[in-house]
C-alpha positions in Angstrom: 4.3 -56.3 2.6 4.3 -57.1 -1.0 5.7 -54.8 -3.6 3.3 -53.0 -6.0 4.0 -52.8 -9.8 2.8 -51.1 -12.8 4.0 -52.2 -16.7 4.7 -49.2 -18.3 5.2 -50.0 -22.0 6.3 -53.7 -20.8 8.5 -53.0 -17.8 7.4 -53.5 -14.8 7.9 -50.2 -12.3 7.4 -50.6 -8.5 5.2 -48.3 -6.8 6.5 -45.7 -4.4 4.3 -43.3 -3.5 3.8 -41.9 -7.1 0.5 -39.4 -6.9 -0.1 -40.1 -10.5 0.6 -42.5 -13.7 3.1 -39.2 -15.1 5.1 -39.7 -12.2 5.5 -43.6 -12.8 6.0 -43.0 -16.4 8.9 -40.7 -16.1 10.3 -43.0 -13.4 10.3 -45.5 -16.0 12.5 -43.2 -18.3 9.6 -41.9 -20.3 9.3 -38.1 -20.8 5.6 -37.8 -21.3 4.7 -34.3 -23.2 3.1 -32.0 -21.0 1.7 -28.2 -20.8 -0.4 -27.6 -18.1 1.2 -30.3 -15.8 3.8 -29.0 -12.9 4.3 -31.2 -10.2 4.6 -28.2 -7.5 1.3 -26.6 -9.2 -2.6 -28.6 -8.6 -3.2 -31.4 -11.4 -5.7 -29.0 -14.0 -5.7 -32.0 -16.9 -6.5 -29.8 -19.7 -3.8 -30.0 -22.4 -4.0 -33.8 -23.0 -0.5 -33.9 -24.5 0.3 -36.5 -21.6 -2.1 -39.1 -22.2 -1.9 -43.0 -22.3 -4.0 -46.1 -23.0 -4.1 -48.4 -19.8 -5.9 -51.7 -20.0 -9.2 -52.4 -19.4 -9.6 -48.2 -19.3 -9.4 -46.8 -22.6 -7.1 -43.8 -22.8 -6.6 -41.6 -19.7 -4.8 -38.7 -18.6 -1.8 -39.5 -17.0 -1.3 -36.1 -15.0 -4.4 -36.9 -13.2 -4.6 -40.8 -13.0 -3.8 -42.2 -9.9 -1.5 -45.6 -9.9 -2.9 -48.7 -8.9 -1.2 -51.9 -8.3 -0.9 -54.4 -11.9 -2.1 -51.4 -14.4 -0.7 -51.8 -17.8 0.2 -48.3 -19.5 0.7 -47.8 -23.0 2.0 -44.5 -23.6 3.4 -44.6 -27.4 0.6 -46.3 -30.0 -0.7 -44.9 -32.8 -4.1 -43.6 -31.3 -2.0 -41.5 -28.3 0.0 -40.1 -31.0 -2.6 -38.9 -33.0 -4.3 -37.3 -30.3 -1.1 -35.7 -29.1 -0.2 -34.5 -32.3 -4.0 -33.4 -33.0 -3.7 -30.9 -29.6 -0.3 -29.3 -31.2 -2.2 -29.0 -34.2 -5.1 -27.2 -32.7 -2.6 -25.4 -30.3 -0.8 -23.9 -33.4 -3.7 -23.1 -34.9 -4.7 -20.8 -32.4 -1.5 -19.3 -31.9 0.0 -15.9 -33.7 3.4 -17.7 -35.2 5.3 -15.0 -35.5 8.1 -17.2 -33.9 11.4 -16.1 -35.0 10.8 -12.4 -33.4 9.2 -14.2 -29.9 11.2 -13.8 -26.9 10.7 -17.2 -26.5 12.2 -18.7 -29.6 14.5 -21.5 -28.7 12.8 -22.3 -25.5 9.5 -22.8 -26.1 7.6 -25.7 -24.6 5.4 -25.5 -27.6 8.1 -24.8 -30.1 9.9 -27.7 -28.8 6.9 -30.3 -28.5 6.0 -29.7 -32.6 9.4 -30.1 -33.8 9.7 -33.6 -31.1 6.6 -35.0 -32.7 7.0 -34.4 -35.9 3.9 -31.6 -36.6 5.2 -29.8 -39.7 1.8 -28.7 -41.0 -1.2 -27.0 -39.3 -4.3 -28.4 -41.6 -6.4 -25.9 -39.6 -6.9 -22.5 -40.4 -6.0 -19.8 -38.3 -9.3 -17.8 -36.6 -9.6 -14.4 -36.5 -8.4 -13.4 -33.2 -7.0 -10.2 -31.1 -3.2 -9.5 -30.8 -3.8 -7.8 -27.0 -0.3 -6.9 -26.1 0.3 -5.4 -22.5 3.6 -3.7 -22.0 2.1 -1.3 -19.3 4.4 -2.5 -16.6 8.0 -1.7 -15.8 8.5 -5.5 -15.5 6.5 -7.8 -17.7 4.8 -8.2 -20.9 1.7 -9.8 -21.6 1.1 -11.3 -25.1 -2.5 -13.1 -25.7 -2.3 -14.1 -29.1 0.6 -16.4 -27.6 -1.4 -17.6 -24.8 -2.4 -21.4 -25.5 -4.9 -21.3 -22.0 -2.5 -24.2 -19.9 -3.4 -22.0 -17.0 -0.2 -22.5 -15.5 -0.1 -18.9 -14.5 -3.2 -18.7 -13.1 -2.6 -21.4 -10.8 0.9 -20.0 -10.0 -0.4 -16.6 -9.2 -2.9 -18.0 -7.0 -1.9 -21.2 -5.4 2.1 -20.0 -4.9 1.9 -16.7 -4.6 -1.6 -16.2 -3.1 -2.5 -13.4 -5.0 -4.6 -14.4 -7.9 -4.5 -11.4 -10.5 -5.1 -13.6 -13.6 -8.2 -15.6 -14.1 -9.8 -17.3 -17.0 -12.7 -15.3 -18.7 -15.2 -16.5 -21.0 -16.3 -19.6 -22.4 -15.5 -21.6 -25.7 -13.7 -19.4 -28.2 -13.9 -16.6 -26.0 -12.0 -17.5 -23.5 -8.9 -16.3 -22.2 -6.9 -15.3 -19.5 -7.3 -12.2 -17.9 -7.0 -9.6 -15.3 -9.9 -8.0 -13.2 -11.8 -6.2 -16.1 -9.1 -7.0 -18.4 -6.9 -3.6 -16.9 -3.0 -3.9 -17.3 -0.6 -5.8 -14.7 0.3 -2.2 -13.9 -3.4 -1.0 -12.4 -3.7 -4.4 -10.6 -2.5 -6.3 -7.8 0.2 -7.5 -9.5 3.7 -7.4 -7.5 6.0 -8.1 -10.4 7.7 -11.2 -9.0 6.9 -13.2 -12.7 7.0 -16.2 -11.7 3.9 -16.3 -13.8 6.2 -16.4 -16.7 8.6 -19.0 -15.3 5.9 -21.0 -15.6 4.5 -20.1 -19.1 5.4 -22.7 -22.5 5.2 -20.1 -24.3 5.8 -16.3 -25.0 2.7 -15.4 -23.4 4.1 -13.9 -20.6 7.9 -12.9 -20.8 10.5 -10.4 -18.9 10.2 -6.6 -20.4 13.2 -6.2 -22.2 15.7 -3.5 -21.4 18.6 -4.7 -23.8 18.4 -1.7 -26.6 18.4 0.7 -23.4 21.7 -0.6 -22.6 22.7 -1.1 -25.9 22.0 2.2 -26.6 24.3 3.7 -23.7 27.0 1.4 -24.4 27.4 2.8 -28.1 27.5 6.3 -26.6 30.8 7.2 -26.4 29.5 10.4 -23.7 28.9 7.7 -21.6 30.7 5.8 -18.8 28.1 2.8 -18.1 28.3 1.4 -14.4 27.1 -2.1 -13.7 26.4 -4.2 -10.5 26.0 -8.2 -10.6 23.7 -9.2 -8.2 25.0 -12.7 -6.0 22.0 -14.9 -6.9 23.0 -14.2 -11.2 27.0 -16.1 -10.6 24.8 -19.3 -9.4 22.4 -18.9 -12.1 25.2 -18.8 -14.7 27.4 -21.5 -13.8 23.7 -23.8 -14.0 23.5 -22.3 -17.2 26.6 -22.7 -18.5 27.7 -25.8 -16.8 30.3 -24.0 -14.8 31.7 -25.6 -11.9 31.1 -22.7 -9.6 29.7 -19.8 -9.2 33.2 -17.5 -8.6 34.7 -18.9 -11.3 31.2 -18.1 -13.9 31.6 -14.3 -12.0 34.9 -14.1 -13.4 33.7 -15.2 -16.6 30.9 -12.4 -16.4 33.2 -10.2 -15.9 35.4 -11.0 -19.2 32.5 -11.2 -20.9 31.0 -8.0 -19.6 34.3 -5.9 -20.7 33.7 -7.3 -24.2 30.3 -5.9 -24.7 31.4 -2.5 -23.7 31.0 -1.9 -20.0 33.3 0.9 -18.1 33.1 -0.4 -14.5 31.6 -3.9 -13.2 30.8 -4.1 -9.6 29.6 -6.5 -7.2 26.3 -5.9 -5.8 27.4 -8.2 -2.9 29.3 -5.4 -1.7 26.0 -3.3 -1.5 24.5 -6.4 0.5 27.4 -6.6 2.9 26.5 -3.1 3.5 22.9 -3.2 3.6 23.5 -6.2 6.2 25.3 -3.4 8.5 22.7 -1.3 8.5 19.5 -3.6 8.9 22.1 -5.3 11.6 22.7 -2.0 13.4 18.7 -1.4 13.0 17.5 -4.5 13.9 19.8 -4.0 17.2 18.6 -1.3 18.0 14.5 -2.1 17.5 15.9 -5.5 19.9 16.9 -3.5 23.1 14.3 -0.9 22.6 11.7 -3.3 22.0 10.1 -1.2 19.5 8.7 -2.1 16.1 8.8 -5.8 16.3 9.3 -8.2 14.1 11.6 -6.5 11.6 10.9 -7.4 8.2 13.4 -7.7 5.6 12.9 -5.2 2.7 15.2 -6.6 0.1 12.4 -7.6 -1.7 10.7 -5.3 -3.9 7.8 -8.0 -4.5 7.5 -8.3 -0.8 7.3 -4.9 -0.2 4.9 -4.1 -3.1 2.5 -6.6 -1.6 3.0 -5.3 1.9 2.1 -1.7 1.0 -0.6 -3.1 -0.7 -2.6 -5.7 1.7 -0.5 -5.1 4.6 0.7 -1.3 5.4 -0.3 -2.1 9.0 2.9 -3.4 8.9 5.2 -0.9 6.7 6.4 0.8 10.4 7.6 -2.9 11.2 9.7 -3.1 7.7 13.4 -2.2 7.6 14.0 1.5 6.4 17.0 -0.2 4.5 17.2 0.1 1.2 17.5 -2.9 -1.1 21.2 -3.9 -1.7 20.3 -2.8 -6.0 19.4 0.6 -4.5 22.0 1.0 -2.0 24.5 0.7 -4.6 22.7 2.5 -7.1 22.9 5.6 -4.4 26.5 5.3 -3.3 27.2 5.4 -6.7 25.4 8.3 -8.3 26.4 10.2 -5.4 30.4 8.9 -5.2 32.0 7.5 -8.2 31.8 10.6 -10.7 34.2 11.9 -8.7 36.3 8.7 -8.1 35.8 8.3 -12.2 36.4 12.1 -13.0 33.0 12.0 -15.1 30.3 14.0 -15.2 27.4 12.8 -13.3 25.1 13.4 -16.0 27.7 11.0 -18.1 27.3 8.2 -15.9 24.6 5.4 -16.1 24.1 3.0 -13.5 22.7 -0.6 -15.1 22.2 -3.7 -12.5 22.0 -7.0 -13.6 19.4 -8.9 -11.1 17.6 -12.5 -10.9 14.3 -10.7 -10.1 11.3 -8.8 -12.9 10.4 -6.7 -9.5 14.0 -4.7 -9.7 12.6 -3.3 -12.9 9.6 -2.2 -11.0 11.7 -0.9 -8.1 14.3 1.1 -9.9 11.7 2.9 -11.1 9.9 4.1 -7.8 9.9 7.6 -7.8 11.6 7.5 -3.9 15.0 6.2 -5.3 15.4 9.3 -7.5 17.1 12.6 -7.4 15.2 15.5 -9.0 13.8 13.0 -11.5 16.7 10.9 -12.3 16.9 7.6 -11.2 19.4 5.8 -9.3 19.1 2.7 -11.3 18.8 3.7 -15.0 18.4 0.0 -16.6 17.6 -3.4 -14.8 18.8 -6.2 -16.5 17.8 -10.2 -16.0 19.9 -12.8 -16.0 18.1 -14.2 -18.9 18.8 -10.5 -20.5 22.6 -10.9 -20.3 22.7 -14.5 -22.1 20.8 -12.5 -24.5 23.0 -9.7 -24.6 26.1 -12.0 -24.9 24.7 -14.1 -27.5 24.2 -11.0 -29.7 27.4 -9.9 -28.9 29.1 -13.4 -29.7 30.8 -13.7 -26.8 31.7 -17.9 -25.9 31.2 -17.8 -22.4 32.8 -20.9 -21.5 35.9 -20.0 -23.5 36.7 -16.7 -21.6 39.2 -16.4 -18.8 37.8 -15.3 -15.7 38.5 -11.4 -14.8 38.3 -9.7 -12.0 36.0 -6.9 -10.4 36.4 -3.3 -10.3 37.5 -1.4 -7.0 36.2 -0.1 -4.7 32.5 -1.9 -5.0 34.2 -4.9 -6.0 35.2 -6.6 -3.1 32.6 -8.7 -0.9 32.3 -11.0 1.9 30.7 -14.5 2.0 27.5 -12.7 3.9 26.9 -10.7 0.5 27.0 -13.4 -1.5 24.6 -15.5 0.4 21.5 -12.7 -0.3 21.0 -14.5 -3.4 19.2 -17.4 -1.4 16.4 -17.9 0.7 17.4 -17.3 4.4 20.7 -15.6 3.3 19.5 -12.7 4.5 18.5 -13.6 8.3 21.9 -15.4 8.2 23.9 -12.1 7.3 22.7 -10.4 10.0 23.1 -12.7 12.4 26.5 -13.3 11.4 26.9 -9.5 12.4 24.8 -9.8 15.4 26.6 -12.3 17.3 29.7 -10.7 16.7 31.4 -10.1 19.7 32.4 -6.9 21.0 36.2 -8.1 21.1 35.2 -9.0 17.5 36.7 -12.4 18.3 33.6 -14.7 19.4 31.9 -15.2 16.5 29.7 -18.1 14.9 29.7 -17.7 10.7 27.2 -20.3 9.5 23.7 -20.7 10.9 22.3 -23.8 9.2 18.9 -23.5 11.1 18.0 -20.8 8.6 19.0 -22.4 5.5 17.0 -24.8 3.3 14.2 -24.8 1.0 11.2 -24.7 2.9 8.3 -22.6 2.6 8.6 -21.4 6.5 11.0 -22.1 8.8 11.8 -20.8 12.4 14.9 -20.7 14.8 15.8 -19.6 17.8 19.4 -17.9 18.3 21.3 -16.3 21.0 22.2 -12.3 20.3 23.7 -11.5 23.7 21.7 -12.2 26.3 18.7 -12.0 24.4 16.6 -15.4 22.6 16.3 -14.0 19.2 13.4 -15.9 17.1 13.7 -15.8 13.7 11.2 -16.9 10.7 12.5 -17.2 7.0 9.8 -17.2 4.5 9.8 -17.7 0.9 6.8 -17.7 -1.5 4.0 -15.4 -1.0 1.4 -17.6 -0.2 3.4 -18.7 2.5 4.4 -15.1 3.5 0.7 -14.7 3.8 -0.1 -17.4 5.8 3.0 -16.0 8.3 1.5 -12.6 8.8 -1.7 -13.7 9.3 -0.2 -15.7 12.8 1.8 -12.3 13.3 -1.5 -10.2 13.0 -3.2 -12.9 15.2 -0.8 -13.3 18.2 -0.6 -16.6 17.2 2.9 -16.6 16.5 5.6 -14.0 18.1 9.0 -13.5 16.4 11.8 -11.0 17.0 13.0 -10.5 12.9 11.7 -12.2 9.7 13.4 -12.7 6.5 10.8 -12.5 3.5 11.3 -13.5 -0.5 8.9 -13.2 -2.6 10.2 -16.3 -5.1 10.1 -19.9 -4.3 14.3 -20.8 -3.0 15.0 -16.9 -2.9 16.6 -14.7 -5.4 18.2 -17.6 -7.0 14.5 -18.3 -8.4 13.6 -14.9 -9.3 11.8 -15.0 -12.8 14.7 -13.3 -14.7 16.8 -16.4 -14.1 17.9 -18.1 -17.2 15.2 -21.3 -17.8 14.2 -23.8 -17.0 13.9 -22.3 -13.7 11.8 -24.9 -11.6 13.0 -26.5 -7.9 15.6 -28.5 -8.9 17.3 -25.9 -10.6 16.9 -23.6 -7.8 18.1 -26.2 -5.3 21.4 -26.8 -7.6 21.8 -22.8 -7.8 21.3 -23.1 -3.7 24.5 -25.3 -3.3 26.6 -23.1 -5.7 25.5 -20.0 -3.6 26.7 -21.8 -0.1 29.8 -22.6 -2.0 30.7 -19.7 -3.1 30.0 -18.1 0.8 32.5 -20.8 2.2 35.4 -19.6 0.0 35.2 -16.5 0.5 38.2 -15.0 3.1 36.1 -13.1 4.6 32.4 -13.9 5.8 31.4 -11.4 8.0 30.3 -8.2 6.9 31.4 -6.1 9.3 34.9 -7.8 8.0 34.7 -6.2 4.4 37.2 -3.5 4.2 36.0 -1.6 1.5 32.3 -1.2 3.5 34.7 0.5 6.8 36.1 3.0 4.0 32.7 3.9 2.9 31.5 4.6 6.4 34.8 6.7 6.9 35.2 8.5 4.0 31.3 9.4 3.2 28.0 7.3 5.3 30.2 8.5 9.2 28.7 5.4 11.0 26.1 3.0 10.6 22.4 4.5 10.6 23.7 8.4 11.0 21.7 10.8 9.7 24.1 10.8 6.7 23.7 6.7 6.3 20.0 7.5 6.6 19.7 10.2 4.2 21.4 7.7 1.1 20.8 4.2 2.2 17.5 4.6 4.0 13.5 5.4 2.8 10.1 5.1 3.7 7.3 2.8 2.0 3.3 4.0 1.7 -0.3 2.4 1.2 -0.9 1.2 -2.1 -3.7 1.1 -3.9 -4.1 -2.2 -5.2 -6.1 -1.9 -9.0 -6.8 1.8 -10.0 -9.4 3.0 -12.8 -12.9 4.2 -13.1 -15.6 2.7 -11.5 -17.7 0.4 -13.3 -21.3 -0.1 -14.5 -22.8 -3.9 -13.9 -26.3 -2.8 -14.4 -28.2 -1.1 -16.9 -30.4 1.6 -15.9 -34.1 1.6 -16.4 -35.0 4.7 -14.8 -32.6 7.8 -15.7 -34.3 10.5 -13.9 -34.7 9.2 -10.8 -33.2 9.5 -7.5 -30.8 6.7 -6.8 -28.5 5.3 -4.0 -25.5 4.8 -5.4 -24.1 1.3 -4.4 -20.5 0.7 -4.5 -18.9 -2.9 -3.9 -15.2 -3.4 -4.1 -14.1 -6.1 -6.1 -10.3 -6.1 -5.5 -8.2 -9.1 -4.3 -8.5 -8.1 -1.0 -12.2 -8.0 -0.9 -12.6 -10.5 -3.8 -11.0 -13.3 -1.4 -13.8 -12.9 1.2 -16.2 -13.3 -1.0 -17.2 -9.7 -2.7 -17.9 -10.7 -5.7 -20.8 -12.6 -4.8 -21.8 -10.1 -2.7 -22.7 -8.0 -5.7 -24.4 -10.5 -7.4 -26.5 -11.8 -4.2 -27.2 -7.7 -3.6 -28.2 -7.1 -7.6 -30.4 -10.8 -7.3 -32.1 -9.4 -4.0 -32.9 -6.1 -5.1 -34.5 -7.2 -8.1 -36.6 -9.9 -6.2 -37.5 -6.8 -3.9 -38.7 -5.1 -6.7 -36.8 -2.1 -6.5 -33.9 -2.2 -8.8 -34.4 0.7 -10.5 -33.9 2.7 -7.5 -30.3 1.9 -7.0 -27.2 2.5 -8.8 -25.3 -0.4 -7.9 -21.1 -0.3 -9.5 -18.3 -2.6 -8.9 -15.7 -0.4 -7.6 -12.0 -1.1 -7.1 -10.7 -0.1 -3.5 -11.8 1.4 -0.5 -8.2 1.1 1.1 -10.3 -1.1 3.8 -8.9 -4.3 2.9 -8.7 -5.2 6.5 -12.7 -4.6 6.6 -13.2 -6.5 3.6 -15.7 -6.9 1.7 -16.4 -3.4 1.6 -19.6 -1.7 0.3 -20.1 2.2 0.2 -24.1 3.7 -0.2 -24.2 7.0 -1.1 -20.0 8.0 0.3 -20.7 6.3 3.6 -18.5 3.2 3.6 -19.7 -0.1 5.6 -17.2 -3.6 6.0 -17.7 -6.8 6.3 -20.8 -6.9 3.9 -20.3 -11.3 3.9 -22.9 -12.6 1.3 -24.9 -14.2 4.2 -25.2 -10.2 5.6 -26.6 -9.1 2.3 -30.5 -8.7 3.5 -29.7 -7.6 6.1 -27.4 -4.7 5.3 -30.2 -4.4 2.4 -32.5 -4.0 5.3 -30.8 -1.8 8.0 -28.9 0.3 5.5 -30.1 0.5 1.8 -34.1 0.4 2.7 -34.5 3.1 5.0 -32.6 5.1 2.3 -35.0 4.5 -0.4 -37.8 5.8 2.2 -38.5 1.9 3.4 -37.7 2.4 6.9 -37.1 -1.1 8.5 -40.6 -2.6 6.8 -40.2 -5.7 5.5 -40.7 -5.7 1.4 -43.0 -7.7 0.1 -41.1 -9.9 -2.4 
C-alpha cells in the first residue's frame, strides 16, 4: 500500500492516522497556537488561533480539518497571522487585564500567545462588562471577567467528568459560561475535582488560595505548624523541577519546607500505609461475610461527594475509612501535642495535597471535634511552588532532608496512593499476605496503567477476588451503572475522581495534561520499588500506633478516630424559581414543580418543562397553573421528577408529558379525564 503525504509548509509528512491537520502540523515540528483545542477533549473549533491556508481551500481550521492524502498546508503567511493576531486582539479586549495580581501570571495560555506573536497593543476598546467573582467554594474560584469562552471547561466537566455543572448561556455579547441559574460551584453539583481549571488558559478558573492562612500561622510564634506531604506531590515536583526522582525532590521538600518556617513535616504515606490496614482488614472482613459488596474506595473526596450525591444507594457499599489526609489529620490532633509537649490549641495541622477536593474535605463538618477541624489548611502542590517562590527558596540547590518521626516513615504501598490503581494494589499487597507472613506477592501489574477502567482477577486465599480500578468520573459513571444493573459483579473497586489518579489532581503544578501525568506515574512506581519496605502491614511505625493508641485494626478505638459515615447530598440548593409570569393572581392554581438538576437534567427535564409550559398554553389553561423549575426532589433515581401540588411523580420523560397532563394535572383543575379541546 502506498504511503500518504501532506506538505506542511514544503515538507512533506506521511500520514499515520492523524485525526486532524493540528496533529500533522505538530508532527511536522510546528506548534500551532491553540485555546479551545485538547486532543483528549471533542474538537469545538471556536478560537481560530490554529488556522492554516491549504490549497485549493482557502483558510481552514486545523483543529477540525481532517488530512487527506497530497494537501498542501500553509500555516505561517501573512493573512493567518493577521487573523491570529486579530483573535488575541479581540481576546484582550474583552478581558479584565489586571495581569500582574492573576493567579495565572506567568502561565497563561493567553498571556503567553500575545507576547509569542508579537500583540503589544489592543486597538479595541474595552466594553463595559461584569467582574462576577465566585469564591463561594472551599476549593475553587471562579473569575468571569477572565473567562475568554474556549469552553474547555465545559467540555471537561461534561465529557470527562460526566457531570456537566457549567454551560454556556446567552448569545452574542451576552454570553458566558455559567452554572444552573448562575448559583455558586458551592450550591451545585460541583465535586471540587478542578480539573476544569487544569484545563482553563487563563485565570478564569483557578485553585482557592490558602497561602496567607499558612503564612499567617507560620509567623505566629504561639504556634507549632504540622504538615503532611501527600505521595502523588514528590512526583509532581521532580516533573516540575526536573528532578531525577521523586525521593530525592521529597528530600528537597523537606529542606525547603524547614526554610519557610515549618515545626514538623510528615509523610502522608504513612497515613496511607495505615489507611491500607484498615480498608484491608475491612474489605476482609465484608469478603468472608459476603456482605456489602463491592467495597468502594473512599480516598477520594470527589468520588465520594458525587456518590452521596447521585449515588447514596451505594454509601453502605463505600469504605468507612477515612481518607489517608484525614487519618493523619486525626492521629495527629489527638497524639502529637503530647509527643510535642504543646498545647493542642497551639498546634495547626496543614497538608499539602495534589487534589482542590481536600480543601472541600478538610472542611466537612464530620472530621471535626467540637468545631475545630482536623485539617486546618490544604495546600496544592501548585500552592507550595508559590509559597517557595515567595519565600526565595532555590529548590534545586537544596540538599535533600529527611522526615520527621514518627509519621515519617512509609512503605512502598503508601507511596503508590498517589496513582491510579495504587490503592487496589496496597490492599492487595496486604491481602495476600500470608499468615506465616512469608508468602507474599508485592507488585500486581494487572491493576496498574492509565486506562479509564480496568478489571483483574486475583487470588486472596481461596477466594477469586475481582477487582475494577476506575479513574475519571465519567468513566466511574459508566462502572456503576453495570454494578446497579447486574451487568457486571466485582468483589472491591478502586475509584479516582482525576484522569491517571492523584498524580493529576488539579492542584498539580501545570501543565498538567496526560503526558505529564504518565511521567509523574513512572516516578511514583519508582519511588514504590526503592522503598525497603513495601508492604504495609511491614511499616513499623503503623504496629506502634496500633499498640500504643488505635489496639488493633478496626476496634472500636480504630473506628472511633480513623473511621466515619457519608450521607445524601443534595445536589444544587436555593429557592425555587419562577419561569412564568402570572396572569391571573387571585386564582386557584396547581402548583407545578419540575426539577432541573443534573440528575434529572440528563434525562431530559428540562424539556419537560418547556414541552409542559408549550402544552398548557396550547390547552388553554395556563393561567391555572403555577408551574417553577425546582432544584431536587432527592429522586434522582426517578428522574425526571415533577411534584403537583406536594405529591411527587417520576419518570415524567417529555414523550409522557400529555399524558401526565392528562391523568394528573387535568382532573386537578376540575377536567376529569376529558379531552381539552386545543
Amino acid at each position: 500500500m502506498s504511503k500518504e503525504f501532506i506538505t506542511v509548509d514544503g515538507v512533506h509528512v506521511e500520514l499515520n492516522g492523524e485525526k486532524n491537520l493540528l496533529e500533522v502540523v505538530r508532527k511536522a515540528g510546528i506548534d500551532l497556537p491553540t485555546f479551545c483545542y485538547h486532543s483528549e477533549l471533542s474538537v469545538f473549533g471556536a478560537c481560530r488561533m490554529c488556522v492554516c491556508e491549504v490549497e485549493g481551500r482557502g483558510l481552514q481550521a486545523t483543529c477540525s480539518t481532517p488530512p487527506s492524502n497530497g494537501m498542501v498546508i500553509k500555516t505561517n503567511t501573512d493573512k493567518t497571522m493577521r487573523i491570529r493576531r486579530m483573535a488575541l486582539e479581540l481576546l484582550l479586549s474583552n478581558h479584565c487585564g489586571d495581569c500582574p495580581s492573576c493567579s495565572k501570571n506567568g502561565n497563561c495560555r493567553l498571556q503567553t500567545l500575545a507576547q509569542r506573536l508579537g500583540v503589544t497593543k489592543v486597538r479595541f476598546p474595552k466594553p463595559q462588562f461584569s467582574h462576577e467573582i465566585d469564591d463561594q467554594s472551599a476549593s475553587l474560584v471562579r473569575d468571569s471577567g477572565k473567562c475568554i469562552l474556549c469552553g474547555d471547561c465545559v467540555r471537561m466537566c461534561k465529557e470527562v467528568q460526566g457531570i456537566g455543572v457549567l454551560d454556556f448561556v446567552g448569545r452574542g455579547w451576552d454570553a458566558k459560561i455559567s452554572t444552573a441559574f448562575g448559583k455558586s460551584l458551592a450550591d451545585v453539583e460541583c465535586v471540587l475535582c478542578g480539573q476544569c481549571a487544569t484545563c482553563c488558559p487563563t485565570g478564569a478558573i483557578t485553585v482557592k488560595s490558602e497561602i496567607d492562612k499558612a503564612w499567617k500561622a507560620i509567623y505566629d510564634t504561639k504556634k507549632t505548624v504540622v504538615v503532611q506531604v501527600a505521595p502523588a506531590v514528590r512526583a509532581a515536583l521532580a516533573d516540575h523541577y526536573g528532578v531525577q526522582s521523586g525521593e530525592l525532590a521529597m528530600g528537597k521538600l523537606v529542606a525547603a519546607l524547614r526554610r519557610l518556617g515549618f515545626d514538623r513535616i510528615y509523610d502522608t504515606s504513612f497515613a496511607a500505609d495505615l489507611t491500607t490496614v484498615e480498608e484491608g482488614t475491612e474489605f476482609l472482613g465484608r469478603l468472608a461475610s459476603g456482605e456489602r459488596l463491592p467495597q468502594f474506595t473512599s480516598c477520594c473526596p470527589a468520588w465520594v461527594k458525587y456518590a452521596e450525591q447521585f449515588h447514596p444507594s451505594l454509601l453502605n457499599n463505600l469504605s468507612s475509612c477515612k481518607s489517608p489526609q484525614q487519618m493523619f489529620s486525626s492521629l495527629a490532633k489527638k497524639h502529637l501535642p503530647e509527643t510535642l509537649g504543646v498545647e493542642a490549641e497551639n498546634m495547626v495541622v496543614i497538608s499539602i495535597m495534589p487534589c482542590t477536593a481536600k480543601k472541600f474535605e478538610a472542611a466537612r463538618p464530620e472530621f471535626a471535634e467540637n468545631g475545630v477541624p482536623d485539617t486546618d489548611i490544604v495546600l496544592t502542590s501548585q500552592e507550595v511552588i508559590r509559597m517557595m517562590d515567595e519565600g526565595g527558596i532555590q529548590f534545586n540547590e537544596l540538599a535533600p532532608e529527611s522526615l520527621d518521626m514518627p509519621f515519617g516513615i512509609k512503605t512502598g504501598a503508601g507511596v503508590i496512593f498517589g496513582a491510579t490503581g495504587g490503592v487496589a494494589e496496597a490492599v492487595l499487597r496486604l491481602a495476600t499476605l500470608g499468615a506465616d507472613r512469608t508468602s507474599r506477592k508485592i507488585e500486581f501489574h494487572e491493576v496498574r496503567g492509565m486506562e479509564g477502567i480496568r478489571e483483574a482477577e486475583v487470588m486472596v486465599g481461596d477466594k477469586n477476588v475481582r477487582l475494577a480500578v476506575v479513574n475519571g468520573l465519567a468513566n466511574a459513571k459508566e462502572l456503576v451503572a453495570k454494578v446497579e444493573s447486574g451487568e457486571s459483579s466485582y468483589d472491591i473497586i478502586e475509584v479516582m475522581s482525576c484522569r491517571g489518579g492523584c498524580i493529576g489532581g488539579a492542584g498539580q503544578p501545570l501543565p498538567n495534561d496526560m503526558a505529564a501525568r504518565e511521567r509523574r506515574r513512572k516516578l511514583i512506581y519508582e519511588c514504590d520499588s526503592l522503598q525497603n519496605l513495601r508492604n504495609a502491614a511491614d511499616n513499623p511505625y503503623v504496629q506502634e500506633a496500633y499498640t500504643k493508641w488505635l489496639q488493633s485494626p478496626n476496634s472500636h478505638v480504630a473506628h472511633e478516630l480513623l473511621h466515619t459515615a457519608y450521607r445524601h447530598r443534595r445536589r444544587l440548593s436555593g429557592q425555587v424559581i419562577d419561569v412564568q409570569e402570572s396572569t391571573n393572581v387571585d386564582a386557584q392554581k396547581v402548583c407545578i414543580k419540575v426539577c432541573v438538576g443534573t440528575g434529572c437534567y440528563t434525562k431530559g427535564a428540562y424539556n419537560t418543562l418547556h414541552k409542559l409550559m408549550a402544552r398548557a398554553e396550547k390547552k388553554g389553561y395556563t393561567d391555572r397553573l403555577e408551574i417553577k423549575a425546582s432544584f431536587c426532589f432527592e429522586n434522582c433515581g426517578g428522574g425526571p421528577s415533577v411534584e403537583v401540588d406536594g405529591n411527587l411523580h417520576s419518570d415524567v420523560t417529555p414523550d409522557s408529558v400529555d399524558k401526565f397532563l392528562k391523568e394528573v394535572v387535568e382532573p386537578k383543575l376540575g377536567l376529569g379525564k376529558q379531552l381539552v379541546n386545543h
